[in-house]
LUMTI-538300 format. One line per 5 residues: number of its first residue (from 1); their letters; for each residue x, y, z of C-alpha. Coordinates in steps of 0.02 Angstrom, whole numbers, plus 32768, in hexadecimal, padded with zeros to 4 digits. Layout:
% LUMTI-538300
NUM) A) X:Y:Z ~ ...;
This chain:
% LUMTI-538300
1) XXXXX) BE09:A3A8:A6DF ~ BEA7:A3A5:A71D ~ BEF0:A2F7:A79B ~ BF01:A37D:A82E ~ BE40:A3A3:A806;
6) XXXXX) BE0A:A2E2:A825 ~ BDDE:A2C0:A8E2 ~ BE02:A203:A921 ~ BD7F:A1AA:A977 ~ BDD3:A1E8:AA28;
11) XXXXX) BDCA:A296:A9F1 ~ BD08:A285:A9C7 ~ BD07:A210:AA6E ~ BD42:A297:AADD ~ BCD5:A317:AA82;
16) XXXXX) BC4E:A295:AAB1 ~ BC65:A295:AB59 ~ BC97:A33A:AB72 ~ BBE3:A364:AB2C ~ BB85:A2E8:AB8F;
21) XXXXX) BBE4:A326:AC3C ~ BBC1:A3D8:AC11 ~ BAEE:A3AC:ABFB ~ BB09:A351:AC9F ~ BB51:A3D2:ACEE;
26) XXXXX) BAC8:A448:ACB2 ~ BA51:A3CA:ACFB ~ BA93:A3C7:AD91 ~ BAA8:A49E:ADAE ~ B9DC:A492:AD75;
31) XXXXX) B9D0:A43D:AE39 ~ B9BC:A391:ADE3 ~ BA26:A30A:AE5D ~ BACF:A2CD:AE18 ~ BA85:A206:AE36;
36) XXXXX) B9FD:A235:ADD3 ~ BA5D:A297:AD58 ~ BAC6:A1F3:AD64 ~ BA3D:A17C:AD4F ~ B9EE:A1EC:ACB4;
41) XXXXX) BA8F:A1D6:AC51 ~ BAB7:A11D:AC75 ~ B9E3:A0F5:AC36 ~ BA08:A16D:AB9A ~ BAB0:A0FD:AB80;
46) XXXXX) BA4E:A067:AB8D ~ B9C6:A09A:AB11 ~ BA46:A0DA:AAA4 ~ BAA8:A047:AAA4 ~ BA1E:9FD9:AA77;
51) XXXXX) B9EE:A05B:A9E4 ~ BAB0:A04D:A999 ~ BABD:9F98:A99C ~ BA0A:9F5E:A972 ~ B9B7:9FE1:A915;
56) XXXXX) B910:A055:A941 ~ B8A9:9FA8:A961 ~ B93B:9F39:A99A ~ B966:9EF1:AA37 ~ B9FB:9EAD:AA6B;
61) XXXXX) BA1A:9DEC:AA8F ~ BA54:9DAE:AB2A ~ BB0F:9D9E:AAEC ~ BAFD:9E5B:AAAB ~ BACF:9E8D:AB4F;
66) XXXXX) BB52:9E2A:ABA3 ~ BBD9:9E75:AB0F ~ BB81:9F25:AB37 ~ BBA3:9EF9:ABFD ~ BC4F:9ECB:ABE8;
71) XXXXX) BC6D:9F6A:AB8F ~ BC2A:9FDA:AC07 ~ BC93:9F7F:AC9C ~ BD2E:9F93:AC3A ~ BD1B:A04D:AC15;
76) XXXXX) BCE1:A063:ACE0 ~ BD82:A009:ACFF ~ BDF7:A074:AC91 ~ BD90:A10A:ACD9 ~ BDAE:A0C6:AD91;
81) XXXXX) BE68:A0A4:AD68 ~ BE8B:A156:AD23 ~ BE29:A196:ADB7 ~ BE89:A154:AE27 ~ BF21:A182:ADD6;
86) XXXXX) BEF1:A23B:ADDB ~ BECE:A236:AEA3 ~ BF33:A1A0:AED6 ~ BF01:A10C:AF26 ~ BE4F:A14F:AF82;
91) XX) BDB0:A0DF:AF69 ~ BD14:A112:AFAF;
């Protein structure tokens, strides 16, 4: 395997996400809402989360959660900042 075969951790990210945006989106042309398409993948995130960091029959503490938290604001900041980039300065 060659260095151009190896995909960085944004590459797989962004394969990720396109992924996850394309099921939504699939969701959401079967009539399914785009809040509850919405709502489905944030739950999924949460249970997933909790799987990654604390195992099949973990849990996370109350600093995990607040660490998992602080994560989520900070990538629905970025997200916000690009987004607003992209369009300008509208905020709905």
């Amino acid at each position: 395997m060659s260095k151009t075969d190896i995909k960085t951790d944004h590459q797989i990210n962004l394969e990720c996400l396109n992924r996850f945006i394309d099921l939504a989106n699939s969701i959401k042309d079967e009539g399914v809402d785009i809040k509850m398409v919405s709502h489905g993948l944030m739950t999924a995130s949460g249970y997933y989360v909790t799987y990654a960091l604390g195992g099949n029959d973990g849990v996370l503490s109350d600093l995990g959660m607040d660490e998992v938290t602080a994560a989520y604001r900070r990538e629905l900041e970025r997200i916000q900042k690009l987004k607003k980039e992209q369009v300008g300065s509208k905020v709905s």
